[in-house]
N, C-alpha and C positions, 0 to 999 in steps of 0.2 A: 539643855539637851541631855537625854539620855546619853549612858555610856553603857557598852555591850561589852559583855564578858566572852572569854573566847570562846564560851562551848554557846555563846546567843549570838549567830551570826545571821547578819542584815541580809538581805534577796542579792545585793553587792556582791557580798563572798562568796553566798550558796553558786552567784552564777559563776566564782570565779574557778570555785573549786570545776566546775563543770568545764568551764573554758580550758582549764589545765589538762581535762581529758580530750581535749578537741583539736587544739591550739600547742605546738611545742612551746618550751616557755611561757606559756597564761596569758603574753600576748603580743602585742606588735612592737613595741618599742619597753627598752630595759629600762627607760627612765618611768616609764609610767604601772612598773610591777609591782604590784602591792608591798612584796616584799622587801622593797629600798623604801617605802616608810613607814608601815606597822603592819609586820604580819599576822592574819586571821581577823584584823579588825580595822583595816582598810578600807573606807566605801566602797571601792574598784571601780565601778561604773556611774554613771551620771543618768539623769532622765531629761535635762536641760541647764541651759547654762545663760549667763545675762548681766553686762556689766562687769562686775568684781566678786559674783556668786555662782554659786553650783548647786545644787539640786541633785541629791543620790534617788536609788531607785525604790526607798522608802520613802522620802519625798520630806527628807531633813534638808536645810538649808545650812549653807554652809559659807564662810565669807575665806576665799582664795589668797593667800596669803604665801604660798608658796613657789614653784616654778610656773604657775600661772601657764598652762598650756603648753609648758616647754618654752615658754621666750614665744610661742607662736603670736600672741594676743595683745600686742602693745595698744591696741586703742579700746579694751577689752573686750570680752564675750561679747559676741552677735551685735556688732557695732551697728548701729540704725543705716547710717551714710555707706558704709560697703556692703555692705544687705541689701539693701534698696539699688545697687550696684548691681549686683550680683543677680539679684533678680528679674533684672530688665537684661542682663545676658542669657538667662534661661529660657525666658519670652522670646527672645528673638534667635534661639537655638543655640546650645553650646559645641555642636562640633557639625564639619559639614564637611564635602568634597574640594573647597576652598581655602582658605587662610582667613584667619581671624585679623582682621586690620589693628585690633589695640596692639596685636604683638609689634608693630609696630613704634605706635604711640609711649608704648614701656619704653622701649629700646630708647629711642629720644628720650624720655624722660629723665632713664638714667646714666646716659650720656651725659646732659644737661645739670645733671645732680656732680658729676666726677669731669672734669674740663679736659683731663691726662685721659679718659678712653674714648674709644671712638666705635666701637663696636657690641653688641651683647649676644649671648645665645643664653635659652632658657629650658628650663626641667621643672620638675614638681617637686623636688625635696633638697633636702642640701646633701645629704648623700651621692645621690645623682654628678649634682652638679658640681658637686668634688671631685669627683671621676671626670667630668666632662673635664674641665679647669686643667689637671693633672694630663688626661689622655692629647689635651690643645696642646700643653707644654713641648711633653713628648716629640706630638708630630714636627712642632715648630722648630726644635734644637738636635733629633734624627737620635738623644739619648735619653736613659734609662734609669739612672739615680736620682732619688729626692732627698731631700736636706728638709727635717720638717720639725717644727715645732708648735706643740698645743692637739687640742683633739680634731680630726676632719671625716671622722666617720666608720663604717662597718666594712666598704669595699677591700677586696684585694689588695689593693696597692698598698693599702695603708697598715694593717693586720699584718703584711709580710715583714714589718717590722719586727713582728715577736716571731720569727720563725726560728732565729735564735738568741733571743737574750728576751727576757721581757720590758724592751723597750717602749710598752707604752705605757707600764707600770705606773711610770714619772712623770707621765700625762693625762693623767687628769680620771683614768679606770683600770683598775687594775683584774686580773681574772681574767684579761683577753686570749684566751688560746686561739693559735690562727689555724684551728680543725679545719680541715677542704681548701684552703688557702694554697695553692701551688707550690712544690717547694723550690722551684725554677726561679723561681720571686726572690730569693732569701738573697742577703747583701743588696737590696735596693734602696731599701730604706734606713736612713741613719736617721737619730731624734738630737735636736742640742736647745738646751733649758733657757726658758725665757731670761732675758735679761745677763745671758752668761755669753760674754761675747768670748772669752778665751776656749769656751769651748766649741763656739765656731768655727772660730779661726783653727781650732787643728782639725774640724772634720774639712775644713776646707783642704787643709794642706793635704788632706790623705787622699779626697775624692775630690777635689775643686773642679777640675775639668770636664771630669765625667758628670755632672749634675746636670741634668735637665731642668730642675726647678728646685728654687725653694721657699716652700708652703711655710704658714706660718698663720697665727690667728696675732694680730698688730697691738694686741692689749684684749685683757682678758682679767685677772685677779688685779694687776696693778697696770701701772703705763711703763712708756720703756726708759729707761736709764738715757740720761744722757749721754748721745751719740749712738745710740746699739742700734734703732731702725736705719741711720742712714748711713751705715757701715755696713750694714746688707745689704742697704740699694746700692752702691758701690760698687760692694763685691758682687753682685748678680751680675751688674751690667760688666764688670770686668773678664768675670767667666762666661759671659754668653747665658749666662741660666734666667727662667723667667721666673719673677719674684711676684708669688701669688699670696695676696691676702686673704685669709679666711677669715670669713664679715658674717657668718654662717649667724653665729651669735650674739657677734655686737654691733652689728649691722642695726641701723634705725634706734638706735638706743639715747645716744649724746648729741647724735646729729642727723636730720635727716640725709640718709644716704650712709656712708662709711665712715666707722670712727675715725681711719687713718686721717681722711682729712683735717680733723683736730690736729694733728703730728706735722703735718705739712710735708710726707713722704709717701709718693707717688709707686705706686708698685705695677709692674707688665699685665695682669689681670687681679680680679677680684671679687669674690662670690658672694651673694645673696638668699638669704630660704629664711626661715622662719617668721621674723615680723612685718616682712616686706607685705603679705597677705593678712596678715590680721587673721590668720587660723583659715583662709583658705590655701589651696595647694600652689603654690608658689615658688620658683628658684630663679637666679640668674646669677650668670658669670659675664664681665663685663672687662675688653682689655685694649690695648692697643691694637690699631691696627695691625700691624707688621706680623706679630702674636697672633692674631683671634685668626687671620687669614687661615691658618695652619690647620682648622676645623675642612675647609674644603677636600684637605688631601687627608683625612681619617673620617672613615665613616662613625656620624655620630647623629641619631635617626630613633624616633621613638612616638608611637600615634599619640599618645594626650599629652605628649609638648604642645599640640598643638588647638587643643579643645581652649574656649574662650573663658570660662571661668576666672582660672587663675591672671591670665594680665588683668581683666576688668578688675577683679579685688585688689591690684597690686597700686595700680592707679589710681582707685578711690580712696585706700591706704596710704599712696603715697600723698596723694594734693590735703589729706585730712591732715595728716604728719606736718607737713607747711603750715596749712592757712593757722592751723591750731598750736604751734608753737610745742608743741606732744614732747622733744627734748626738753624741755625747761620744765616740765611737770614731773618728768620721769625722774629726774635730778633730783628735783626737790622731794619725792617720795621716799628717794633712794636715803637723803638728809638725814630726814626727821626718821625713817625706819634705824638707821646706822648707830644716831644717836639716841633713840629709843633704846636697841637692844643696851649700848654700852649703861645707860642709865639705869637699866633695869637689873645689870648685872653687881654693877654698885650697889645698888636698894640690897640684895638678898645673899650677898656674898659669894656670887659664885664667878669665876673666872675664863675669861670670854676673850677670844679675839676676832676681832671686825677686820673685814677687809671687800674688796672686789670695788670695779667702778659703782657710783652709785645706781644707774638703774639695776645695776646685776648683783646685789649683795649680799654676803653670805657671813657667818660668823660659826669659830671653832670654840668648844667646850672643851678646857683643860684639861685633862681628868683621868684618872685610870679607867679602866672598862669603856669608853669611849660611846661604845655601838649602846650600849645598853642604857647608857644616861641619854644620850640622842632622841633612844625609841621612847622614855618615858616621860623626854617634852613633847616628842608628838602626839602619845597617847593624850596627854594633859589638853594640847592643845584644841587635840579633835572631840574629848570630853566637853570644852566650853565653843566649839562649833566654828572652827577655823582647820582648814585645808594648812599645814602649814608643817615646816622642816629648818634647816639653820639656813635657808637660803629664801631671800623673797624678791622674786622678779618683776619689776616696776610696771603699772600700766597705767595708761591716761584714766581707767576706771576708778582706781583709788584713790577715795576723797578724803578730804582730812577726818570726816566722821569716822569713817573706816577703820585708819591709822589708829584713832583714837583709844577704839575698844580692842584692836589686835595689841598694840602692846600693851594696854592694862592686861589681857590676857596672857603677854609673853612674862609681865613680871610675878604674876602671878604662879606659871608654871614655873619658870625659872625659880620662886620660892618652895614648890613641891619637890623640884630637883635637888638644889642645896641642901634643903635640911636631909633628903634622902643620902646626899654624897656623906654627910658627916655621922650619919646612923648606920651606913653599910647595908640599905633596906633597897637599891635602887631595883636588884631583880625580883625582890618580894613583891615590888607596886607592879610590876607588869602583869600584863593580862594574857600574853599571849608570846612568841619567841623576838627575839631578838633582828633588831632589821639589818638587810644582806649593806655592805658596802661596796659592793662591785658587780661584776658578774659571775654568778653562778649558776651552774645547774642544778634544775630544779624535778627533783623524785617525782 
């Protein structure tokens, strides 16, 4: 594959540059802004997608190797079996004066998946339905503080975290100003570090009573220490607060349904979005009874919660997820990619650490200038025709063929990076500026 110099930009950028005059920020979601992974020479856009490939709007092929859709796509792009789903929900109309009966059939389902809830309500993103989760908590316990740990989203509730301290700094994005954010909000939110149970235990002592809920994603980079999840289910049930799992992410990942039940600790509700649909529009929150009831007395009401779409792909998602054993593949990707990169880091000298569960793994580059050695593996990577960053999100699409020629390509670049870290040439090899690592505003 061709590689583009930053003054030869692809129909991708020309339309990105144009989106930026259209579009605040360039576009809808910060994960997927050119500039978090090489700016001015970023495909941006797609013309279609298929399996474990992509397609720019030059019409280069590209094999995905990196956030794969955001985590949306665990059985990959345009999966035949929820397509074929989704389609015969289009035929026989996606939204009507009625109720869509699968919303239903979901709800069972993931009831049936989770033995400890007995209730769901559902949204179309995980955004959303983090709000929803949070606003249940609220109505069910009549209070206003959250206790939370890891990332749950863009809403209010969460953002008022930084109103003063930049507490989300330490979770996982940093550059969050809570601009329009209420300052009425401020002292709701406290944040306490995975796996640090002592610093728990003093945000409990200061606000334990007052806690409405506390959020929390139940494993994410690593799993929890022995004892920490079930010292918070304790403590929740001792304070009255509803202990909400955010599965936003690692949800359908190790297991179908929720990771926690790997942990064998059972939390008051628990939210679903991303791979539940296989990239269509999908959420759920799913809790006890006694808890979920509390949605009756807060209005919580929105028209394409209830269009047919999303439960049909959630279903076809999920029984494919089952019959096909999709945990035990996404592991094994997770394997051979982990021990790839560390292999390849050994091969060329250059100094790496591996970490996150396996389908969700990611690895750090030691290094001074950090941003700039990053951008000029991705540049390398997308040179040899891989979508790809330190992090590669597992899918039932990625066949060992695949694996095969990505990391011959990752040692490969990882050999153009090392010898640049020991020549001091890493910002001469770039083509173009340096990629953002958070959130920023964009001129």
């Amino acid at each position: 594959m061709s590689s583009n110099s930053a003054g030869d930009k692809g129909r991708g950028q020309r339309l990105y540059d144009k989106a930026r005059t259209l579009i605040p920020g360039g576009t809808q979601l910060l994960s997927k802004r050119p500039e978090m992974f090489l700016p001015q020479q970023w495909p941006a856009y797609y013309s279609r997608a298929k399996g474990a490939e992509v397609w720019d709007l030059d019409g280069r092929r590209y094999l995905d190797t990196s956030h794969f859709g955001v985590g949306a796509c665990v059985l990959g792009f345009a999966d035949e079996d929820v397509d074929h789903a989704v389609l015969g929900a289009i035929q026989s109309g996606t939204m009507s004066t009625l109720n869509a009966p699968e919303e239903v059939e979901l709800a069972e389902l993931l009831v049936e998946l989770h033995p400890w809830a007995d209730m769901a309500r559902f949204a179309r993103c995980g955004g959303e339905v983090m709000a929803i989760a949070v606003r249940i908590a609220r109505a069910a316990t009549g209070r206003d503080k959250v206790a939370f740990c890891g990332y749950h989203g863009w809403q209010d509730w969460y953002l008022a975290a930084n109103l003063a301290t930049d507490a989300l700094g330490n979770h996982l994005l940093s550059g969050l100003e809570p601009a329009g954010v209420p300052r009425g909000l401020a002292n709701t939110m406290f944040p306490f570090m995975y796996n640090d149970i002592a610093q728990f235990r003093r945000l409990v002592e200061t606000h334990g009573h007052e806690l409405a809920a506390i959020v929390m994603e139940p494993c994410r980079a690593e799993g929890p220490a022995p004892g920490f999840l079930e010292e918070i289910r304790e403590t929740a049930t001792r304070l009255g607060a509803v202990l909400i799992f955010d599965e936003v992410t690692t949800g359908f990942r190790v297991l179908t349904g929720g990771i926690h039940r790997k942990f064998g600790v059972n939390p008051d509700m628990a939210a679903f979005a991303k791979g539940m649909g296989n990239g269509y529009a999908m959420a759920a929150v799913i809790g006890t009874r006694a808890v979920m009831e509390a949605a009756q007395s807060s209005f919580i009401s929105s028209t394409y919660w209830t269009e047919r779409v999303g439960p049909v792909a959630a279903i076809a998602t999920i029984r494919k997820h089952l019959a096909k054993n999709v945990p035990e593949h996404l592991i094994q990707v997770g394997r051979t990619v982990q021990a790839g990169w560390k292999r390849a880091a050994e091969q060329t000298g250059l100094t790496i650490h591996v970490d996150g569960i396996e389908p969700l793994s990611h690895f750090d580059i030691k290094c001074d200038h950090k941003m700039a050695v990053v951008t000029l593996f991705i540049q390398e990577m997308l040179d040899r025709g891989f979508l790809a960053s330190t992090q590669l999100y597992a899918s039932y699409a990625h066949q060992p063929a695949h694996l095969e020629k990505y990391l011959a390509a990752v040692t490969a670049s990882f050999d153009v990076v090392a010898r640049a870290l020991k020549e001091g040439s890493v910002e001469k090899l770039l083509r173009g500026p340096v990629k953002h690592s958070g959130f920023q505003r964009l001129a």
